[in-house]
C-alpha positions as CSV (number, residue, x, y, z in Angstrom):
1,X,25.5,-2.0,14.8
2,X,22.2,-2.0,13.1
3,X,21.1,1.2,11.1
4,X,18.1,2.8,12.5
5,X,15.3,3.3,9.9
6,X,13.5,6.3,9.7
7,X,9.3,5.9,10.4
8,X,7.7,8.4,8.6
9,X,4.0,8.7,9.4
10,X,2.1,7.7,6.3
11,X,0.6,10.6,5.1
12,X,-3.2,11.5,4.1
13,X,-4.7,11.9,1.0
14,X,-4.5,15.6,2.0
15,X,-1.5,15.5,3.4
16,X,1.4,16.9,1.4
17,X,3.2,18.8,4.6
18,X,4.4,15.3,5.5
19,X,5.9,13.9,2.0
20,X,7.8,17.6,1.5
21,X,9.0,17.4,4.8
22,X,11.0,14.0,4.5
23,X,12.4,15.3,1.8
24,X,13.7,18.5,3.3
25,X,14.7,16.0,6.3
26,X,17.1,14.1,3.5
27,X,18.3,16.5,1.8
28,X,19.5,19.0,4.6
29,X,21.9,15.9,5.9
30,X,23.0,16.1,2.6
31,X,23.8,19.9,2.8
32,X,25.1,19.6,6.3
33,X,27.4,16.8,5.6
34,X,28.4,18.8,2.5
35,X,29.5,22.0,4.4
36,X,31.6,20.0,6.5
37,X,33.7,18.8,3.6
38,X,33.5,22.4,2.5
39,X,35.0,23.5,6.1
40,X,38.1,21.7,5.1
41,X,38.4,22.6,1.7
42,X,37.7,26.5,2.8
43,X,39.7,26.7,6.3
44,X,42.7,28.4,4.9
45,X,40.7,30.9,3.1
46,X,38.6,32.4,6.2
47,X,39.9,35.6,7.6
48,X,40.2,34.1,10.7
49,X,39.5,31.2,12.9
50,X,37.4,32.0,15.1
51,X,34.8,32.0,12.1
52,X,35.1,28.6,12.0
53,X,33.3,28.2,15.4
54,X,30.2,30.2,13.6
55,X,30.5,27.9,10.5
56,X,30.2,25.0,13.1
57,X,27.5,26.9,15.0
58,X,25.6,26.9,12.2
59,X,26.1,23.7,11.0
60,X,24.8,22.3,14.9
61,X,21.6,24.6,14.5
62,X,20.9,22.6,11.1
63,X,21.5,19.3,13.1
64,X,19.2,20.5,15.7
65,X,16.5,21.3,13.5
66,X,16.4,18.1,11.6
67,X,16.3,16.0,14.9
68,X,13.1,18.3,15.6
69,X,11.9,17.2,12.1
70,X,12.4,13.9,12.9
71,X,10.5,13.6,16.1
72,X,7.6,15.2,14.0
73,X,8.0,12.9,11.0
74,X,7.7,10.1,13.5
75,X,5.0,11.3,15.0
76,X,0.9,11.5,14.0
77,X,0.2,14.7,15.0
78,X,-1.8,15.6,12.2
79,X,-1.1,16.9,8.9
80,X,1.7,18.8,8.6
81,X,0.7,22.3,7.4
82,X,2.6,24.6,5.0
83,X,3.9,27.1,7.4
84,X,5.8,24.3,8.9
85,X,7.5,23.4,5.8
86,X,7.9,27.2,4.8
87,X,9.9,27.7,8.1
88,X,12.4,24.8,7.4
89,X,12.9,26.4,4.1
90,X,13.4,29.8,5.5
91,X,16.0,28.3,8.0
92,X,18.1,26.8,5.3
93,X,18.1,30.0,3.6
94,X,19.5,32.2,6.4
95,X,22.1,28.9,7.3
96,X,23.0,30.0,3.5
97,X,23.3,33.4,4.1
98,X,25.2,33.2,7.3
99,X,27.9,30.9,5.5
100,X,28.5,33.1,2.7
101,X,28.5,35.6,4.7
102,X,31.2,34.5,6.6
103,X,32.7,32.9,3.7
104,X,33.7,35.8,1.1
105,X,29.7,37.4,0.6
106,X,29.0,37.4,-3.0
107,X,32.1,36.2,-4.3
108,X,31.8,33.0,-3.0
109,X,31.2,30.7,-5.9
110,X,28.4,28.8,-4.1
111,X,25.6,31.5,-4.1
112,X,24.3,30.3,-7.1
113,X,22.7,27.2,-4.4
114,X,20.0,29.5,-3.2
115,X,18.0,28.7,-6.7
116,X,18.2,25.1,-5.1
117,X,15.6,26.4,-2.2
118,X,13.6,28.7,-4.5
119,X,12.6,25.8,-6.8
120,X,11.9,23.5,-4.0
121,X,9.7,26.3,-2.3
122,X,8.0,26.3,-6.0
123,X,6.9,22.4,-5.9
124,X,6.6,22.1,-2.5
125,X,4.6,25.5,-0.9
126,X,1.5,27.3,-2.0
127,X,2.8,30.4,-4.0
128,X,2.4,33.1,-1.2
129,X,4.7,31.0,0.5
130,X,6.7,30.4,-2.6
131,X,7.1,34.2,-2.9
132,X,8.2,34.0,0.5
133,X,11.0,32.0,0.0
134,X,12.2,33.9,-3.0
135,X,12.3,37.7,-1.2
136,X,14.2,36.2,1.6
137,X,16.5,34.5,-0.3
138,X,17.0,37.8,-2.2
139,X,17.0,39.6,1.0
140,X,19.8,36.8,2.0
141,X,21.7,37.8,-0.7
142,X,21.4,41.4,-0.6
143,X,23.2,41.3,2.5
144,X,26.2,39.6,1.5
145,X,27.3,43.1,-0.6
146,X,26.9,44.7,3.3
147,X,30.8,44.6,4.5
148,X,31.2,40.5,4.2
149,X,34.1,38.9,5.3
150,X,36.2,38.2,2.5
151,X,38.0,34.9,1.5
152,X,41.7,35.2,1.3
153,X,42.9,34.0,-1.5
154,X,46.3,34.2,-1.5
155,X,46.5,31.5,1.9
156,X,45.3,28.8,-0.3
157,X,48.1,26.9,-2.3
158,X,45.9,27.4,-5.7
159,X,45.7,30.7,-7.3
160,X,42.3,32.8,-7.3
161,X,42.0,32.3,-10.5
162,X,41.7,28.6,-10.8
163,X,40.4,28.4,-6.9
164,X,37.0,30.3,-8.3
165,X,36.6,28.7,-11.8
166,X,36.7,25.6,-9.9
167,X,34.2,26.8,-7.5
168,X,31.7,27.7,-9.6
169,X,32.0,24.4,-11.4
170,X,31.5,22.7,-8.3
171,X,28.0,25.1,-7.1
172,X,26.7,24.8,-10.9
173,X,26.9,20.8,-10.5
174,X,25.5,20.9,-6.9
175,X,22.8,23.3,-8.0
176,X,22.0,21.2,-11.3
177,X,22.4,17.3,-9.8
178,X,20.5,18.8,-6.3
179,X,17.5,20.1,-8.3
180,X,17.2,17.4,-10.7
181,X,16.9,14.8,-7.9
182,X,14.7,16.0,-6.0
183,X,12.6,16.7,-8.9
184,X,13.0,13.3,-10.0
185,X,12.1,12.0,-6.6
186,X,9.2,14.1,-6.2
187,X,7.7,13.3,-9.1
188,X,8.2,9.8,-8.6
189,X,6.6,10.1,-4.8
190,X,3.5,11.8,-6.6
191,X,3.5,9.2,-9.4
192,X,3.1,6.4,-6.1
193,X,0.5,8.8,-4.6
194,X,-1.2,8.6,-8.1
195,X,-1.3,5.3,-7.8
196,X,-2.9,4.6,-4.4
197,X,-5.7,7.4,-5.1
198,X,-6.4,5.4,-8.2
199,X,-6.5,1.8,-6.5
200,X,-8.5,3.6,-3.7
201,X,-11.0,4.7,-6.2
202,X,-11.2,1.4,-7.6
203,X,-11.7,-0.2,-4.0
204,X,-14.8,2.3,-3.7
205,X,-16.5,1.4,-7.2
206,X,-16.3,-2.0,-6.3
207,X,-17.6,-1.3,-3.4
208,X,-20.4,0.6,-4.2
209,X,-21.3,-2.5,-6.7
210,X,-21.0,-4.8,-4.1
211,X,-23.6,-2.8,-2.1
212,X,-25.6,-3.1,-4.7
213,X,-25.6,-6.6,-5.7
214,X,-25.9,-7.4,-1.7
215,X,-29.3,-4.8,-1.5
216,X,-31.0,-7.4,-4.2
217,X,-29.7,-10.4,-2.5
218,X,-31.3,-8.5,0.5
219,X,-33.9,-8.6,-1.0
220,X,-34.6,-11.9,-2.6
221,X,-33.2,-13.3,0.8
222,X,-36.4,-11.6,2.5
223,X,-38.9,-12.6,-0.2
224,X,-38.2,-16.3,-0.1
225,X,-37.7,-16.4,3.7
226,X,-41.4,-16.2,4.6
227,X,-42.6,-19.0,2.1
228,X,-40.1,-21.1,3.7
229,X,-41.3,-20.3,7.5
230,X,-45.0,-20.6,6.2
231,X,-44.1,-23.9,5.0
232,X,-42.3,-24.8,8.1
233,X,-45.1,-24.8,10.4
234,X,-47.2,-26.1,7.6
235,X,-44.6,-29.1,7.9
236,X,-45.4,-29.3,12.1
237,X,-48.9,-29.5,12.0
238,X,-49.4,-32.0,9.7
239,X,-46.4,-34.4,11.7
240,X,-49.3,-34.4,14.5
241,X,-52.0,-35.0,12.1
242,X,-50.7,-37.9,10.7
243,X,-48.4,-40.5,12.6
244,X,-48.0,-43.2,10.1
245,X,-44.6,-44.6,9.3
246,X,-45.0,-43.9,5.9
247,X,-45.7,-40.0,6.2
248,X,-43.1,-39.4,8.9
249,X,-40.8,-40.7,6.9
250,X,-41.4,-38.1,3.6
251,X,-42.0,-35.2,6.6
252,X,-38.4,-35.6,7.4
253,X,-37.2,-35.9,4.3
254,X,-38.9,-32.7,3.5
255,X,-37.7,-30.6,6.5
256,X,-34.2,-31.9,5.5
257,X,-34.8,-30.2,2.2
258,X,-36.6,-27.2,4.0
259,X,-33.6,-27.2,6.1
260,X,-31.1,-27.1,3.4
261,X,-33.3,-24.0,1.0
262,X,-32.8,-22.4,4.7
263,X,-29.3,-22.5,4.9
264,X,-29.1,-21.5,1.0
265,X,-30.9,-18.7,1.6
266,X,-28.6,-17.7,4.6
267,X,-25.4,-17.6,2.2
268,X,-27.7,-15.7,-0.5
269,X,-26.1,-12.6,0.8
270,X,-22.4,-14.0,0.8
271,X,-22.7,-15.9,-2.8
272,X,-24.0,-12.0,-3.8
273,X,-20.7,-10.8,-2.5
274,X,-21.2,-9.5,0.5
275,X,-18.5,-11.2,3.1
276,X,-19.8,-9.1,6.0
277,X,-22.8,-10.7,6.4
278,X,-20.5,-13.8,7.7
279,X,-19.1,-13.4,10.9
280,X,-15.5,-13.3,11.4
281,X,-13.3,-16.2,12.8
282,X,-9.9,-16.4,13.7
283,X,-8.3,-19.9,12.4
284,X,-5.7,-21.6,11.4
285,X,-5.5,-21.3,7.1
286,X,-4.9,-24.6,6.4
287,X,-7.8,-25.8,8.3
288,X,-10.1,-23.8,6.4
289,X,-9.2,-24.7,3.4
290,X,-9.5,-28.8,4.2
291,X,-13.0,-27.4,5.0
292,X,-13.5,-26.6,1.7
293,X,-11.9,-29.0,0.0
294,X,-14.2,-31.7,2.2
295,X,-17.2,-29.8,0.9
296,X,-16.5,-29.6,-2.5
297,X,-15.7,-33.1,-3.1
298,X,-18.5,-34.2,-2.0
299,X,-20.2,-32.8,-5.6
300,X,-17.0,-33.5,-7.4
301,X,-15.2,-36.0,-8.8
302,X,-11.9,-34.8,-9.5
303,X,-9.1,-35.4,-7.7
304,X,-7.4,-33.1,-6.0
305,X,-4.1,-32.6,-4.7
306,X,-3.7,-30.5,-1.0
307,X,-0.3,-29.3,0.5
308,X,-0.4,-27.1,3.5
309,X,3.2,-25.6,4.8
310,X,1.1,-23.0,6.6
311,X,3.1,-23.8,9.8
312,X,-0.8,-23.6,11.3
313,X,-0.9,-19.4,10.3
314,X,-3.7,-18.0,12.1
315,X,-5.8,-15.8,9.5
316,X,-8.6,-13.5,10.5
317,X,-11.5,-14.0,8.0
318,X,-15.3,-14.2,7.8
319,X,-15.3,-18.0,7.8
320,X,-18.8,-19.2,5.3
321,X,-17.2,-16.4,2.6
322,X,-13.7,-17.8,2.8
323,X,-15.3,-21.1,2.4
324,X,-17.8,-20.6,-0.8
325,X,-14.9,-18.5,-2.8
326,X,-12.7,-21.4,-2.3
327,X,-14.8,-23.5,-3.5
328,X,-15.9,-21.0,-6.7
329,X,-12.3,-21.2,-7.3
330,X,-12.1,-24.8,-7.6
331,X,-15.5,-24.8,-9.4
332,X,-13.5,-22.3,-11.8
333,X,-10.3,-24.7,-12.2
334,X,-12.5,-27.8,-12.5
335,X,-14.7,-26.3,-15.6
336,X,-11.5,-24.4,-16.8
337,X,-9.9,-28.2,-17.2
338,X,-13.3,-30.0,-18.3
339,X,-12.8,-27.5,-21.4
340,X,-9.4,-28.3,-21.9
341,X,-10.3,-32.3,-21.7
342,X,-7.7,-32.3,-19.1
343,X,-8.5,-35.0,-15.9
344,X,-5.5,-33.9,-13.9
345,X,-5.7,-33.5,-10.4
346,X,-6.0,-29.9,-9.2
347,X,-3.4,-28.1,-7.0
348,X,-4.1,-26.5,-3.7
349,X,-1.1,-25.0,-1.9
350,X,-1.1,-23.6,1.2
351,X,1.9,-21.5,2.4
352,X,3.8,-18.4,3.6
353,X,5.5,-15.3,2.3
354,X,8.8,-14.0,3.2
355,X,7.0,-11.4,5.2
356,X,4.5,-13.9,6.7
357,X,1.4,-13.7,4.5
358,X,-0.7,-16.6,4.2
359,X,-1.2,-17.8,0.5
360,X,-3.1,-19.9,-0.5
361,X,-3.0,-21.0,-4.1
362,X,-5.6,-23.2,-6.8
363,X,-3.7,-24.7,-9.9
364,X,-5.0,-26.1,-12.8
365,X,-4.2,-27.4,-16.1
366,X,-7.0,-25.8,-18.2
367,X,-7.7,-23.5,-20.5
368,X,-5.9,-20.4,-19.3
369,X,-6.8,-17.0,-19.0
370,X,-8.7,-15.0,-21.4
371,X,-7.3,-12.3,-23.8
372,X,-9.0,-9.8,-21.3
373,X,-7.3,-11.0,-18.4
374,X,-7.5,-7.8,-17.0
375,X,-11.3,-7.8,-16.4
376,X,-10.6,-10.8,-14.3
377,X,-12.4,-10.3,-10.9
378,X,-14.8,-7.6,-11.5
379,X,-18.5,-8.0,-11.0
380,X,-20.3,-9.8,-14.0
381,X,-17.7,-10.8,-16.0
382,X,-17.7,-14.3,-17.2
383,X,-16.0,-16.0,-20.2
384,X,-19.0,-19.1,-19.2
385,X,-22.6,-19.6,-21.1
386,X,-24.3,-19.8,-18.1
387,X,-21.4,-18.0,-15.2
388,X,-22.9,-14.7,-13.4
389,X,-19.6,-13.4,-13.2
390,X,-19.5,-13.2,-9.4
391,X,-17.3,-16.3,-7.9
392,X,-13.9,-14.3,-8.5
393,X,-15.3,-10.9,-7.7
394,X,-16.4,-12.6,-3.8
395,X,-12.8,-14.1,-3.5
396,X,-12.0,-10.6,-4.3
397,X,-13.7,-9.2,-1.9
398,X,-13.1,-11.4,0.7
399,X,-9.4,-10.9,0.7
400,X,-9.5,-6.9,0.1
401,X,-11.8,-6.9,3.4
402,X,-9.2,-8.8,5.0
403,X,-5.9,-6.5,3.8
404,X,-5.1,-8.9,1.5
405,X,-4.9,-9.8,-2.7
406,X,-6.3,-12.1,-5.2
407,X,-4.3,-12.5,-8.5
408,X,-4.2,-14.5,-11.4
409,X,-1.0,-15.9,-13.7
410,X,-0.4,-18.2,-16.5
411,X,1.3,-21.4,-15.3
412,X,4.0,-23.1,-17.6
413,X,2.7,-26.0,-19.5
414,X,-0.6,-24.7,-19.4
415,X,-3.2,-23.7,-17.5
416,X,-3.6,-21.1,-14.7
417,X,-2.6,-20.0,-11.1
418,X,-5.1,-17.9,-8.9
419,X,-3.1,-16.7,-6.0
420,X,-4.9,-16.1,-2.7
421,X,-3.3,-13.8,0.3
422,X,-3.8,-13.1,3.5
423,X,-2.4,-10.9,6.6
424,X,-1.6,-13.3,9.6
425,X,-3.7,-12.7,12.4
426,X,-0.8,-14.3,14.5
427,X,1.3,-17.3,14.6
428,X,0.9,-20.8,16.5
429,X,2.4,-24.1,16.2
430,X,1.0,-26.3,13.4
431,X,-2.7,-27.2,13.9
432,X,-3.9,-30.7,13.0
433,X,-6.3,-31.0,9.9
C-alpha cells in the first residue's frame, strides 16, 4: 500500500501559523501513539476500568483534532493566525490534564511533560498567548491536587518504589529529547526560511538592476530607431530616382544592412537583459538549441559537438533571449579555450533530470573559472578586456523568469561546465531537428 504524503500549503513570508502548525500536527501523533503504549504499561495501576474508556476517549478527541489540522494544513485558506495555533496547544494541555487526572493527579511521574507545551507556546505564539499557555497549564495542574484518582500501586508486579523512579526517568527523557527536537527542527525550518528570504532578496536586486540596464537600452533603442526610419525612406525615394543597374544594386545592398541595424536594434533590449521584451514560445529544447548552434557557426569556426537526449521536452521560454544567451555562452567557452590555446571541440548536451527538468549544458576545455567564481552571473562582471559583464547575467535571467537555474562547475581535466535548467512545459514524443 503506498504511504500517503502529507501536502502542507507552502506558507507566506508572513506566515508562521502554517510552519508551527505542522509541527504540532507531528508531534501530537507522536504523543498520541505514545499514551497508547502508556495504556498498557499503566492498565493495572488505574482504579478501575472503566477509566480506561476516558483514557481512550481522550486519545480519539486528539485523533479528531489532528485530522481537522490536517484538512487545514492541506488547505489555502489563508494564513493561519495565532489563535488557531494557541487553541491546539490549549487542547493538548487539558488532554494532559485529563490523563493525569485520571492517572494518579500529581504523583504521576509524567507531569513534568507540561514544560514540553510551555516552551513550544514560547517559540511558537506571541507572548500574550505564550502566557496563556503557561496559566492554563498551571491551572491544569492545580487541579490534579483536587481529589484525583490515584494509581494503585500495589496491582503492578514492580514495587512503588522502583515503578516511580522509573517513571520519572522515563518523563525527564520524554521532556528533554521532545524539546530538544523540536527545537532543533525549528530552528532548522527558520534556518530554510532564512534562506529563501535571502535568495528572494537577491532575485529583487537583480531585478531592480535589470530594470535598469533595460530603461537605457530603452532608451538607446528609441534614439537610433528614428535615424534608421529617416534613412529608410531616404533609401525609397532615391530607388525611384535612379533605375540604373548599378545603383539598384548598392540600394539593396544597403537596405539589407538597414535591415539587419533594424533587427539589432530590436534585440537591444534583450542583449541589455531584459527577456520580456521577447515573446514567449512553447518548443521543443533541443530544437532551440540547434537554432543556436546554426547561428553561431555561422561567425565561428570551432567545432562543436551537439547531443540532444531531450526526448523532444517541451520548454516554455521567450524564444530570441534563449537564443542570444546560448550563444553568449558559447561565445564565453570559445574565448575561455582561445586563452587556454585549446582547439577542442565544445560540448553541448541536451538532456533530462530525474524529476524532468530540461538541461542543457556548454563544456569547454578552457581556462576555468576565476578565483571569484562566486560573482559569476551578476550584472557587469567580466574577467575580459573588452566583456560588459552581461552575457551570463541574461542567461541568468532568462532561466530565473522561467523557474529555472544557471550554474557553473569546474570540469575534470580542465576547463568548465555552465549548467542550464528548465521546467518542462509538457512532454511529447521526440521532435526532428
Amino acid at each position: 500500500m503506498k504511504r500517503r504524503q502529507l501536502r502542507i500549503a507552502v506558507p507566506s513570508a508572513t506566515d508562521e501559523g502554517t510552519l508551527w502548525l505542522s509541527w504540532l500536527y507531528r508531534l501530537r501523533w507522536v504523543a498520541v501513539i505514545a499514551q497508547i503504549v502508556t495504556l498498557g504499561f499503566v492498565f493495572p495501576l488505574l482504579a478501575n476500568v472503566g477509566l480506561m474508556a476516558v483514557w481512550g476517549g481522550i486519545v480519539v478527541v486528539l485523533v479528531g483534532a489532528n485530522g481537522w489540522m490536517l484538512r487545514k494544513l492541506e488547505g489555502n485558506d489563508g494564513d493561519i493566525p495565532p489563535s488557531t495555533v494557541f487553541l491546539q496547544l490549549g487542547l493538548d494541555v487539558t488532554a494532559l490534564t485529563g490523563f493525569f487526572y485520571i492517572g494518579g493527579g500529581p504523583d504521576n511521574p509524567f507531569t513534568s511533560l507540561y514544560l514540553v507545551h510551555v516552551a513550544m507556546a514560547g517559540i511558537m505564539l506571541p507572548p500574550r498567548h505564550a502566557v496563556g499557555i503557561a496559566f492554563w497549564s498551571l491551572l491544569g495542574y492545580g487541579l490534579l491536587f483536587i481529589d484525583p484518582w490515584p494509581l494503585r500501586w500495589d496491582h503492578h508486579a514492580l514495587p512503588e518504589d522502583v515503578l516511580h523512579p522509573v517513571g520519572q526517568a522515563i518523563a525527564q527523557t520524554i521532556t528533554s529529547t521532545s524539546v530538544a527536537v523540536f527545537v532543533i527542527g525549528v530552528a532548522s525550518s527558520l534556518r530554510r526560511r532564512r534562506e529563501q528570504l535571502l535568495q528572494a532578496r537577491e532575485r529583487t536586486a537583480r531585478t531592480d538592476r535589470l530594470r535598469s540596464v533595460g530603461t537605457l537600452a530603452a532608451g538607446a533603442a528609441h534614439e537610433l530607431n528614428t535615424p534608421l526610419s529617416t534613412m529608410g525612406l531616404r533609401l525609397r525615394r532615391i530607388g525611384r530616382r535612379y533605375e540604373d543597374t548599378d545603383t539598384v544594386r548598392d540600394l539593396d545592398v544597403i537596405r539589407e544592412q538597414l535591415d539587419r541595424c533594424t533587427s539589432i536594434v530590436e534585440r537591444l533590449l534583450i542583449g541589455a537583459g531584459d527577456p520580456s521584451a521577447s515573446d514567449i514560445e512553447v518548443r521543443p529544447l533541443g530544437g532551440m538549441c540547434a537554432e543556436a548552434i546554426n547561428l553561431w557557426e555561422k561567425s565561428s569556426s570551432l567545432e562543436i559537438s551537439f547531443v540532444d537526449d531531450s526526448g523532444g521536452l517541451l520548454v516554455e521560454l521567450p524564444g530570441i533571449a534563449f537564443q542570444q544567451a546560448l550563444i553568449n555562452l558559447l561565445e564565453n567557452a570559445r574565448e575561455a579555450q582561445e586563452e587556454a590555446d585549446r582547439i577542442d571541440p565544445l560540448e553541448l548536451f541536451v538532456g533530462l533530470t530525474d524529476d524532468d527538468l530540461g538541461v542543457v549544458e556548454v563544456r569547454d576545455r578552457g581556462i576555468g573559472l576565476p578565483e571569484s567564481d562566486d560573482q559569476v552571473g551578476e550584472p557587469f562582471f567580466t574577467t575580459k578586456p573588452t566583456g560588459t559583464g552581461l552575457g551570463v547575467f541574461v542567461a541568468q535571467s532568462v532561466a530565473d523568469g522561467a523557474g529555472g537555474g544557471l550554474a557553473y562547475e569546474r570540469r575534470d581535466g580542465g576547463g568548465t561546465v555552465a549548467r542550464w535548467w528548465f521546467p518542462a512545459a509538457e512532454r511529447t514524443a521526440a521532435v526532428p531537428i
